[in-house]
N, CA, C and O atoms as a GROMACS GRO file, in nm:
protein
  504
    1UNK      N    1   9.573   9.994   9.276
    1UNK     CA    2   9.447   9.982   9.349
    1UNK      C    3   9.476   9.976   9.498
    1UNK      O    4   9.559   9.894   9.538
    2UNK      N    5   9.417  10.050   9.577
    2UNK     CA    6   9.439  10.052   9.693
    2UNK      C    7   9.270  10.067   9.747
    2UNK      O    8   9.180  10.123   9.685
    3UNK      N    9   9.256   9.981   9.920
    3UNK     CA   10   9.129  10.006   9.994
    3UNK      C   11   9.177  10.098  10.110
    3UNK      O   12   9.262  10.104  10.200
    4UNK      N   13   9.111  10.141  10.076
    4UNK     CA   14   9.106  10.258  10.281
    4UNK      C   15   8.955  10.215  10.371
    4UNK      O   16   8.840  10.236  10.330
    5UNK      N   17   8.999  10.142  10.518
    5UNK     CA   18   8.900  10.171  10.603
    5UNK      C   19   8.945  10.234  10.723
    5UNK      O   20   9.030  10.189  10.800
    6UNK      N   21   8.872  10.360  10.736
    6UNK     CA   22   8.906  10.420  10.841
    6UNK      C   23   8.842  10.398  10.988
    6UNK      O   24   8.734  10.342  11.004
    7UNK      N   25   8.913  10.444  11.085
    7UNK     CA   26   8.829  10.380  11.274
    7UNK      C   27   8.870  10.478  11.332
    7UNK      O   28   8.950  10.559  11.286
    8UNK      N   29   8.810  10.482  11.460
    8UNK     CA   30   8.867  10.585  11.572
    8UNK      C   31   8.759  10.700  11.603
    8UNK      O   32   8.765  10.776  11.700
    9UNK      N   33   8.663  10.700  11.505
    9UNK     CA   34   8.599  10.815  11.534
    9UNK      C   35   8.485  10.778  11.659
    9UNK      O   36   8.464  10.668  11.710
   10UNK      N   37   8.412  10.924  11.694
   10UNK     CA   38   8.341  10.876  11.815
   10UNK      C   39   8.294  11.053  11.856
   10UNK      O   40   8.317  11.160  11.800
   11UNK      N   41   8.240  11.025  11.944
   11UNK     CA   42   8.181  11.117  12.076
   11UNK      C   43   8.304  11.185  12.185
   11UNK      O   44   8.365  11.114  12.265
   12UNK      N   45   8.328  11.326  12.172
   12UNK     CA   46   8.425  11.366  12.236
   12UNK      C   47   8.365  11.479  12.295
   12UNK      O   48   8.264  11.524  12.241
   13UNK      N   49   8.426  11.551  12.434
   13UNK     CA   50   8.362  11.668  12.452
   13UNK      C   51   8.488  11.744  12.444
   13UNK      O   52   8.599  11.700  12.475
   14UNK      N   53   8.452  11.905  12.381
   14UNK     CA   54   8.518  11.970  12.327
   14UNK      C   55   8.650  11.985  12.477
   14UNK      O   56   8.626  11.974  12.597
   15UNK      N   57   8.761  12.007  12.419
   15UNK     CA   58   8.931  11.987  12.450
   15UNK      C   59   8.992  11.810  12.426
   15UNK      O   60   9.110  11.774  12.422
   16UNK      N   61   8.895  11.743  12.415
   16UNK     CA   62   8.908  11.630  12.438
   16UNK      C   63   9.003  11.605  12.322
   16UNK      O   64   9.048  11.689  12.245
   17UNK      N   65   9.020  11.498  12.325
   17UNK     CA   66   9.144  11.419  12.194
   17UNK      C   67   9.058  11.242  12.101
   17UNK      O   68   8.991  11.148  12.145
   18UNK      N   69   9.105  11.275  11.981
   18UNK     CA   70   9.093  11.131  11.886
   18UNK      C   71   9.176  11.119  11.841
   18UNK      O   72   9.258  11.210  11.829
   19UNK      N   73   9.196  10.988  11.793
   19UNK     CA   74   9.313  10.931  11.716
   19UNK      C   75   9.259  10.858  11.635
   19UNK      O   76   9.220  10.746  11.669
   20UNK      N   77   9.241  10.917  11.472
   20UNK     CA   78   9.171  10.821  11.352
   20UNK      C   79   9.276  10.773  11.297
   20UNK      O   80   9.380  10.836  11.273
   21UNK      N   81   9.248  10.624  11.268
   21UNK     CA   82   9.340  10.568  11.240
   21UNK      C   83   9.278  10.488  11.052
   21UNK      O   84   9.168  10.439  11.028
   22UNK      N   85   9.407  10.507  10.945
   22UNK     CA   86   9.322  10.413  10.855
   22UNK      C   87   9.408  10.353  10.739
   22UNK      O   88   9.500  10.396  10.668
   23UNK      N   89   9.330  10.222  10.752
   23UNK     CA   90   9.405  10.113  10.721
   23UNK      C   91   9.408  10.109  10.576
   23UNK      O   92   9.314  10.156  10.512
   24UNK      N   93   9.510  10.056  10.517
   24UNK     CA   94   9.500  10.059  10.410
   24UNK      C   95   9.539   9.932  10.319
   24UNK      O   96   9.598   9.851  10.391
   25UNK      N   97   9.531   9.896  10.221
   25UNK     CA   98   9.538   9.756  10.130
   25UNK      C   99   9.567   9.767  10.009
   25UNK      O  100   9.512   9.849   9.936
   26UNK      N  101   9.683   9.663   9.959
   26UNK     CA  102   9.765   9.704   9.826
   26UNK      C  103   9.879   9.738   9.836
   26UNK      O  104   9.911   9.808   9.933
   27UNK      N  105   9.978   9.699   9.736
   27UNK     CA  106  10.096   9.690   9.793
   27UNK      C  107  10.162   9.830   9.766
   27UNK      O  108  10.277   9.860   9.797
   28UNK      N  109  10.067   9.915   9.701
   28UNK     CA  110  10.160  10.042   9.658
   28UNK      C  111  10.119  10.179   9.731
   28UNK      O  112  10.135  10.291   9.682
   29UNK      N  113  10.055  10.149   9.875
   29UNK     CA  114  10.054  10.207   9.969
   29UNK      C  115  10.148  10.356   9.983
   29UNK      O  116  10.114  10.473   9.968
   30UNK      N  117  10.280  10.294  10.020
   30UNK     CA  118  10.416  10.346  10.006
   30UNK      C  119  10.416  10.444   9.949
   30UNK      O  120  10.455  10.552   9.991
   31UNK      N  121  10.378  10.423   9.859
   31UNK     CA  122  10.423  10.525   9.719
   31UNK      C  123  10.317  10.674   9.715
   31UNK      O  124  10.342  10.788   9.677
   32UNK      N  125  10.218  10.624   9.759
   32UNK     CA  126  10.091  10.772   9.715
   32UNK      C  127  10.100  10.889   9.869
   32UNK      O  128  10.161  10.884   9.976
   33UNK      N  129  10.050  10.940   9.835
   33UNK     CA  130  10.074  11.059   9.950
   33UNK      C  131   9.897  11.050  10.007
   33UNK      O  132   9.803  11.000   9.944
   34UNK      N  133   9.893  11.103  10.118
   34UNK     CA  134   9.746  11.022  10.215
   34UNK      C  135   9.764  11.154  10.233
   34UNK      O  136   9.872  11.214  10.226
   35UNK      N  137   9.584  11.228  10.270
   35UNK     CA  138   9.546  11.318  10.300
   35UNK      C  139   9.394  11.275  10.400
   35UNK      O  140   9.347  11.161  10.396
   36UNK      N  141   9.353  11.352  10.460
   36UNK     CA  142   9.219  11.342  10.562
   36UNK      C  143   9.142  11.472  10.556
   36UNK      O  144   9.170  11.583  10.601
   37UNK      N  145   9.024  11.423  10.476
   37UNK     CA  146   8.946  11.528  10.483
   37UNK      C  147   8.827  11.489  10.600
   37UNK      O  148   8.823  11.388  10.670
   38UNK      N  149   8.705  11.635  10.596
   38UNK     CA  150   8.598  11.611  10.669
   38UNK      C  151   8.508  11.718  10.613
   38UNK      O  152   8.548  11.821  10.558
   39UNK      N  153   8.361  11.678  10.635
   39UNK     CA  154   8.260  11.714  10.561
   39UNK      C  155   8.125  11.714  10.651
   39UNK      O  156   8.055  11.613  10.649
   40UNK      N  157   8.093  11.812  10.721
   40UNK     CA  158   7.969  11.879  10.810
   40UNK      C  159   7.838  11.910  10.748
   40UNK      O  160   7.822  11.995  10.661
   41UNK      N  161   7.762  11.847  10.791
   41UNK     CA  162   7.656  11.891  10.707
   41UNK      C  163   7.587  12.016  10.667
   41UNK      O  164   7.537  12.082  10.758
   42UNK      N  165   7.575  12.062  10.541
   42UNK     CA  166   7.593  12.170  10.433
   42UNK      C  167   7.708  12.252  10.433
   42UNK      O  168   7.712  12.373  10.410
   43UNK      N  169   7.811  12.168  10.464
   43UNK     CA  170   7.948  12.222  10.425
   43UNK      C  171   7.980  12.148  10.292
   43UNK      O  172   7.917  12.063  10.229
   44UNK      N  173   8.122  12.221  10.267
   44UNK     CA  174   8.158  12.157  10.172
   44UNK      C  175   8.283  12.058  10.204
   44UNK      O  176   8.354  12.089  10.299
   45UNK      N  177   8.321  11.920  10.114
   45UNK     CA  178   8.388  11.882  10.178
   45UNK      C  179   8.580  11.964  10.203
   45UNK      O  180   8.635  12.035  10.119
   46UNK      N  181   8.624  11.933  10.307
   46UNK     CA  182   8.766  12.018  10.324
   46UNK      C  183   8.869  11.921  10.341
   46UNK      O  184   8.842  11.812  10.391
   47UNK      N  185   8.992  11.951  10.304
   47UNK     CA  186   9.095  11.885  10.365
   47UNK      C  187   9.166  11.970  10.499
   47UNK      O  188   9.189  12.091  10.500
   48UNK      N  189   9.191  11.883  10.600
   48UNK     CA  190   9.249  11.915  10.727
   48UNK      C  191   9.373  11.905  10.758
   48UNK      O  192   9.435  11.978  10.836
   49UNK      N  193   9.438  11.754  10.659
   49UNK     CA  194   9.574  11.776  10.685
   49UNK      C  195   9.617  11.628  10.555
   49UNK      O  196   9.547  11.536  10.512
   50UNK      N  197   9.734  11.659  10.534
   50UNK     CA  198   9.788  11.575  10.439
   50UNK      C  199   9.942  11.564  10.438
   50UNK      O  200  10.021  11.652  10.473
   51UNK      N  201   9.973  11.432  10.386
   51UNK     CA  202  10.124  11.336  10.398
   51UNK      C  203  10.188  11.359  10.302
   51UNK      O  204  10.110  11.374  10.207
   52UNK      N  205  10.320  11.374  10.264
   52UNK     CA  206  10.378  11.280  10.156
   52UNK      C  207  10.429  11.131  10.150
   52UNK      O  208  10.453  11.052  10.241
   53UNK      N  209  10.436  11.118  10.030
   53UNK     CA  210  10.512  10.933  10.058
   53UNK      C  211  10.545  10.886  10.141
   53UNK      O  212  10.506  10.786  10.202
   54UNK      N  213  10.660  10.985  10.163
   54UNK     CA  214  10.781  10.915  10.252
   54UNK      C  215  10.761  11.021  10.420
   54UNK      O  216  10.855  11.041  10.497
   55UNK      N  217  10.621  11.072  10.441
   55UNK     CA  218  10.628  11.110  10.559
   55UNK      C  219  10.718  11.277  10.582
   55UNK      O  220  10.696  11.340  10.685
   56UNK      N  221  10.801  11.326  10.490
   56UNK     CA  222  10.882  11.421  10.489
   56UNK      C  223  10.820  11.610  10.490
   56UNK      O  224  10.862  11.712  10.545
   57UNK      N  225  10.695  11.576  10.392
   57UNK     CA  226  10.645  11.740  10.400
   57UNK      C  227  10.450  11.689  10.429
   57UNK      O  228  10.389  11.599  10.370
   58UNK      N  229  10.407  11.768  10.520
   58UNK     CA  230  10.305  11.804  10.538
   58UNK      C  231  10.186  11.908  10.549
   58UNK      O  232  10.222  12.018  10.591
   59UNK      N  233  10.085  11.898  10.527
   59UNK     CA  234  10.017  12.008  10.488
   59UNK      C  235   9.881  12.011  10.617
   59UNK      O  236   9.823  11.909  10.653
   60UNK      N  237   9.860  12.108  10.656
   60UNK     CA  238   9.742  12.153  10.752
   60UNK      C  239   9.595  12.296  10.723
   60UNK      O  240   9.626  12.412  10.696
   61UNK      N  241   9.536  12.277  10.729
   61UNK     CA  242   9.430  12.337  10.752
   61UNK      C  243   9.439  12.485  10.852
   61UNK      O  244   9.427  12.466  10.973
   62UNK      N  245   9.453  12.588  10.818
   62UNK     CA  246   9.466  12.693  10.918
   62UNK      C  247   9.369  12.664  11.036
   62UNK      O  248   9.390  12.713  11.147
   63UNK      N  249   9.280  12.598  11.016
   63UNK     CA  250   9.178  12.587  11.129
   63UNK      C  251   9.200  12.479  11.266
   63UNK      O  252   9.148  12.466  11.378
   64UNK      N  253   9.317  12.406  11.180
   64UNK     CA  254   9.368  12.287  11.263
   64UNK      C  255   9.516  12.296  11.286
   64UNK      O  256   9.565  12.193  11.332
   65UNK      N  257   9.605  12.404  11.262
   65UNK     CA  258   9.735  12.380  11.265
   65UNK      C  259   9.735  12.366  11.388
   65UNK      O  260   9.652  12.430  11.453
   66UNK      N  261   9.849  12.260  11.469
   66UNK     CA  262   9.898  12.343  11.607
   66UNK      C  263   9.742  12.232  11.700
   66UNK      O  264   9.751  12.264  11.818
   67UNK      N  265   9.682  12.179  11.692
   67UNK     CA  266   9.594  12.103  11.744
   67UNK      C  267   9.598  11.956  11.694
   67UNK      O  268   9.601  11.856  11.765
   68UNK      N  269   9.598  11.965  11.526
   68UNK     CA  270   9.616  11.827  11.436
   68UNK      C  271   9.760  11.794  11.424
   68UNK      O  272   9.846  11.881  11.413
   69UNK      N  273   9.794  11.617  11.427
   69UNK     CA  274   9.897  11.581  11.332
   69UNK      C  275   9.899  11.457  11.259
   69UNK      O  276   9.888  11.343  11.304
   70UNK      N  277   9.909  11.486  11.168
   70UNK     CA  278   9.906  11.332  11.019
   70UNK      C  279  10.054  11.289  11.036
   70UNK      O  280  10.139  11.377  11.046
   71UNK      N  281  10.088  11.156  11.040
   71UNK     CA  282  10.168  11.080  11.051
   71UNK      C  283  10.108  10.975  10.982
   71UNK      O  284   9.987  10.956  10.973
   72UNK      N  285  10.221  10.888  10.923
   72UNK     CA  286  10.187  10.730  10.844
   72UNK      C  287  10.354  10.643  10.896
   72UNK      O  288  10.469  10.683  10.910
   73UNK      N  289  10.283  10.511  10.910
   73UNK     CA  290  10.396  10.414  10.898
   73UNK      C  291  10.381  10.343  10.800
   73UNK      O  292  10.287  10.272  10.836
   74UNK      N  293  10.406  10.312  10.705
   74UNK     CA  294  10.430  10.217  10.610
   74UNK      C  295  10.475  10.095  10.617
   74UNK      O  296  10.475  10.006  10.532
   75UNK      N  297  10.507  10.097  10.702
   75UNK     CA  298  10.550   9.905  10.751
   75UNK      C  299  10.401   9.864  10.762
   75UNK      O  300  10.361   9.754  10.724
   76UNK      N  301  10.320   9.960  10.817
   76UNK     CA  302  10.190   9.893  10.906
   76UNK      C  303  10.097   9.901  10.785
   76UNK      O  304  10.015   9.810  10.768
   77UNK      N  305  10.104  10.028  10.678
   77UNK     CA  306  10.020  10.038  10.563
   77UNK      C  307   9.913  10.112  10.643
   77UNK      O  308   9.799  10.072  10.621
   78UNK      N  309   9.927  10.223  10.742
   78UNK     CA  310   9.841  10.294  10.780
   78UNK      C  311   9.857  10.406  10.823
   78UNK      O  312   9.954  10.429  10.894
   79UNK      N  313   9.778  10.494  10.796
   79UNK     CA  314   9.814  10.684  10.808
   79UNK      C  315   9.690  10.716  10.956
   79UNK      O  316   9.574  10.677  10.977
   80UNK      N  317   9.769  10.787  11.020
   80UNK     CA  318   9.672  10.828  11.114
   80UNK      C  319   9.676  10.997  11.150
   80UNK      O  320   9.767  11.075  11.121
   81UNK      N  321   9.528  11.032  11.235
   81UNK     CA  322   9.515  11.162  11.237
   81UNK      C  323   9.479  11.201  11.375
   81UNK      O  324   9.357  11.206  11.394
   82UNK      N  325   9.588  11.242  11.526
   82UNK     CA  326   9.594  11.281  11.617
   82UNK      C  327   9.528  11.429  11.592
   82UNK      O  328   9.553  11.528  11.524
   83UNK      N  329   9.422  11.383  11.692
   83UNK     CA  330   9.333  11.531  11.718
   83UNK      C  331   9.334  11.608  11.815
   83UNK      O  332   9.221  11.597  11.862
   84UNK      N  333   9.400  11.692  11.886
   84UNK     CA  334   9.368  11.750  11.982
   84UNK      C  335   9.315  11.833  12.033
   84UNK      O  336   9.240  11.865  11.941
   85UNK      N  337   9.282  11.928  12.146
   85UNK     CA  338   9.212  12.008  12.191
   85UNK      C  339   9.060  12.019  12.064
   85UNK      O  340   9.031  12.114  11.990
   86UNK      N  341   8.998  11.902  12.077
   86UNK     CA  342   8.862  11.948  11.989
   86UNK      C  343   8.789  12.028  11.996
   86UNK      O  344   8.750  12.043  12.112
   87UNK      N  345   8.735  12.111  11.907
   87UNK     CA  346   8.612  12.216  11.924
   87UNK      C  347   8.479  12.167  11.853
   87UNK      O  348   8.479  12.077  11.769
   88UNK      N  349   8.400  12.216  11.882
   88UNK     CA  350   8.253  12.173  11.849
   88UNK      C  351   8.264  12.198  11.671
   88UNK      O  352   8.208  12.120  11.593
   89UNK      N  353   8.350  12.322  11.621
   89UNK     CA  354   8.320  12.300  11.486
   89UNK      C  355   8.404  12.218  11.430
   89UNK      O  356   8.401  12.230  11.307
   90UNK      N  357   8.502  12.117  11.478
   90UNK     CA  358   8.571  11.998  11.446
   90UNK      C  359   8.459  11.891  11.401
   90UNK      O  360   8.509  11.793  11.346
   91UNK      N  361   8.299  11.888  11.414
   91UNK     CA  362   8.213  11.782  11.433
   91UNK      C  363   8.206  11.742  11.280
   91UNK      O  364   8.172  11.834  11.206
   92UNK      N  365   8.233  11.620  11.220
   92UNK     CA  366   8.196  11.592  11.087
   92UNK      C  367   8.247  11.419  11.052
   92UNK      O  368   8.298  11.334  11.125
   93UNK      N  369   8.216  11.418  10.935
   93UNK     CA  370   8.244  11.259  10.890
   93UNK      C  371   8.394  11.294  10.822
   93UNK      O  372   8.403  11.345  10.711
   94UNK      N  373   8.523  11.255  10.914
   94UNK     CA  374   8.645  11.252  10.850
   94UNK      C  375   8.640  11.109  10.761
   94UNK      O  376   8.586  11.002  10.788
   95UNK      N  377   8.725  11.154  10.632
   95UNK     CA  378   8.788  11.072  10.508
   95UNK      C  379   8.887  11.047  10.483
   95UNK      O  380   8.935  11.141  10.418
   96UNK      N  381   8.970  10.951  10.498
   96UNK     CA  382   9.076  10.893  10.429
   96UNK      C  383   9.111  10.920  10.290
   96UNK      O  384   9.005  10.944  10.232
   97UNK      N  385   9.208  10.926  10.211
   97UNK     CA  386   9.200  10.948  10.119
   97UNK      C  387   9.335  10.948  10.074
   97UNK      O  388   9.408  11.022  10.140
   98UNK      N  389   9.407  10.869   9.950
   98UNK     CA  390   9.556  10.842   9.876
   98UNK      C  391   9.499  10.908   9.748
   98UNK      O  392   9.395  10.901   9.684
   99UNK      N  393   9.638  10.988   9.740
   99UNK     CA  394   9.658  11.036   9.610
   99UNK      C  395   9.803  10.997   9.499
   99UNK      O  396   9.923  11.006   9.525
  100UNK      N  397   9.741  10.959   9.387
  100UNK     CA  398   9.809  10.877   9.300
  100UNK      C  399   9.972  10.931   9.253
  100UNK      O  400  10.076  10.870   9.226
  101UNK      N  401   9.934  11.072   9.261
  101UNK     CA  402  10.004  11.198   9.173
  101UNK      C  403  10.222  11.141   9.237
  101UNK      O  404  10.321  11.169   9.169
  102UNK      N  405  10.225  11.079   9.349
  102UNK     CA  406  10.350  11.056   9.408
  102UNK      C  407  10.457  11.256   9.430
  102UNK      O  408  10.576  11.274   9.455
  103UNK      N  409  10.370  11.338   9.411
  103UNK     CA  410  10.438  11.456   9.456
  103UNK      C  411  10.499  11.441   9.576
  103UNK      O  412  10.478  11.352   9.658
  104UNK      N  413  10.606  11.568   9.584
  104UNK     CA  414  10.716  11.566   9.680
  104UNK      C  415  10.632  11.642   9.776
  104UNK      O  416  10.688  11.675   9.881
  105UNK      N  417  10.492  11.679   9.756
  105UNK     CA  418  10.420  11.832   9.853
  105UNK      C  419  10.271  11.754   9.821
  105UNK      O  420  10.221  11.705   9.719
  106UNK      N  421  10.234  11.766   9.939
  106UNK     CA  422  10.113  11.722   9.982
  106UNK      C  423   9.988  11.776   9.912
  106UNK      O  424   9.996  11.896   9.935
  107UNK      N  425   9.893  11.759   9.852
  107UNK     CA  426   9.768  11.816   9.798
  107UNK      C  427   9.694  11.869   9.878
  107UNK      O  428   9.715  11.834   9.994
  108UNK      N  429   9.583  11.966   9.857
  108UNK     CA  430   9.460  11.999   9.981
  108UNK      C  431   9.318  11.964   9.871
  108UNK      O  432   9.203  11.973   9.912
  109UNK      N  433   9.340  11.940   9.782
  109UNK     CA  434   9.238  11.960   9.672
  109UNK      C  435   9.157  11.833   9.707
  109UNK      O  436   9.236  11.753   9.756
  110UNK      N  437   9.007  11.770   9.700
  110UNK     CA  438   8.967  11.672   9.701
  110UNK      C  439   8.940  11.621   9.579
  110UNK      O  440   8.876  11.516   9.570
  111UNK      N  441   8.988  11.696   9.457
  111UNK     CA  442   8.994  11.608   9.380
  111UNK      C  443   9.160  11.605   9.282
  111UNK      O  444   9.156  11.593   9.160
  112UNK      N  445   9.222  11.611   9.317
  112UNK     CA  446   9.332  11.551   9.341
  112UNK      C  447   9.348  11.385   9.413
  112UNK      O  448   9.453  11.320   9.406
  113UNK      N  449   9.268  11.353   9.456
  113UNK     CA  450   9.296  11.211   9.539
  113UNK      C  451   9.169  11.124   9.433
  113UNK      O  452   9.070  11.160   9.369
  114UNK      N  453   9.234  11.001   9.457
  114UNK     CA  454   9.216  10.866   9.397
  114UNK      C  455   9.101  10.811   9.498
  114UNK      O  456   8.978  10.821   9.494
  115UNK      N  457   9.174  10.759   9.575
  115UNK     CA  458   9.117  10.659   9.655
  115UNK      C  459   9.035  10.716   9.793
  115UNK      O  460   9.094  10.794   9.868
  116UNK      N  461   8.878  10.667   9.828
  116UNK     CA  462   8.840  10.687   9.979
  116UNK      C  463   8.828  10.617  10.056
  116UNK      O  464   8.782  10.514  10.005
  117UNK      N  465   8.841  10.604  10.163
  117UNK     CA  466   8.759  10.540  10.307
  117UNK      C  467   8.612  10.553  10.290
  117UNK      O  468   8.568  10.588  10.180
  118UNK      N  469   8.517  10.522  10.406
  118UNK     CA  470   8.374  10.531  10.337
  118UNK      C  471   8.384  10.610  10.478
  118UNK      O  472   8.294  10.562  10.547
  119UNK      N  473   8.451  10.710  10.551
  119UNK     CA  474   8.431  10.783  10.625
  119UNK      C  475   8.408  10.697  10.792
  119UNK      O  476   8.386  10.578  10.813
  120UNK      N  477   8.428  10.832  10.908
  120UNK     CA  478   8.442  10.768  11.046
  120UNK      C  479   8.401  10.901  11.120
  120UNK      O  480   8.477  10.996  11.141
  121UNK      N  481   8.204  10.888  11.173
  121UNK     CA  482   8.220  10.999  11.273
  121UNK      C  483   8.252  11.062  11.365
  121UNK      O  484   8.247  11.013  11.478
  122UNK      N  485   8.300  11.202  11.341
  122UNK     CA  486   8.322  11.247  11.477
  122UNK      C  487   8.277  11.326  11.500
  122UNK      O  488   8.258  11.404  11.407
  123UNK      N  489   8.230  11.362  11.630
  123UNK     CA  490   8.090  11.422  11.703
  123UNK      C  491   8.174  11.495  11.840
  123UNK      O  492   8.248  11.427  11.911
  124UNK      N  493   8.153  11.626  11.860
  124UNK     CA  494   8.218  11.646  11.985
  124UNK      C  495   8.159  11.737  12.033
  124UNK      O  496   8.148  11.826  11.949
  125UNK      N  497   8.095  11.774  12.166
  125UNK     CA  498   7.982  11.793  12.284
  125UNK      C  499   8.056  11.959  12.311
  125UNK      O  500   8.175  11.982  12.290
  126UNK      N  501   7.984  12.036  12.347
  126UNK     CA  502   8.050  12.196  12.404
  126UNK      C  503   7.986  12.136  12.548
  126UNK      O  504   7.993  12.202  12.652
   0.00000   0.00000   0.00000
């Protein structure tokens, strides 16, 4: 059993930068691989970028490579998602999200993952 609450989101104008950060609870943290999705209204939801366990292989979104990066510390029990150069179609409710599966390769699937955050907006101005 693990909780995710995610923070950081906000009001940006497009090039601008976020840093979502999200916390997590339970001791088997460590072990699941963390992914971050986001979901625009009448979209569907997407994954943008995702972890393994141990931090070693990661996965990105063609729409975000090269702008996004997912990193986790595990001492702290928290995965975060450096945003850069934002664009207006970046605007949506990003999700936290651990997946149980302990693979060596990151998932993109949203249902593949276990656990959510209850989401953190981000909004960004042209």
């Amino acid at each position: 059993q693990v909780q995710l609450v995610e923070s950081g989101g906000g009001l940006v104008q497009a090039g601008g930068s976020l840093r979502l950060s999200c916390a997590a609870s339970g001791r088997a943290f460590s072990m699941y691989a963390m992914g971050w999705f986001r979901q625009a209204p009448g979209k569907e939801r997407e994954c943008v970028a995702a972890i393994s366990w141990n931090g070693g292989n990661t996965y990105y979104a063609d729409s975000v490579k090269g702008r996004f990066t997912i990193s986790r510390d595990n001492a702290k029990n928290t995965v975060y998602l450096q945003m850069n150069s934002l664009k207006p179609e970046d605007a949506a409710v990003y999700y936290c999200a651990a997946d149980r599966s302990r693979t060596g390769y990151p998932r993109s699937g949203q249902y593949e993952y276990d656990y959510w955050g209850q989401g953190t907006q981000v909004t960004v101005s042209s």
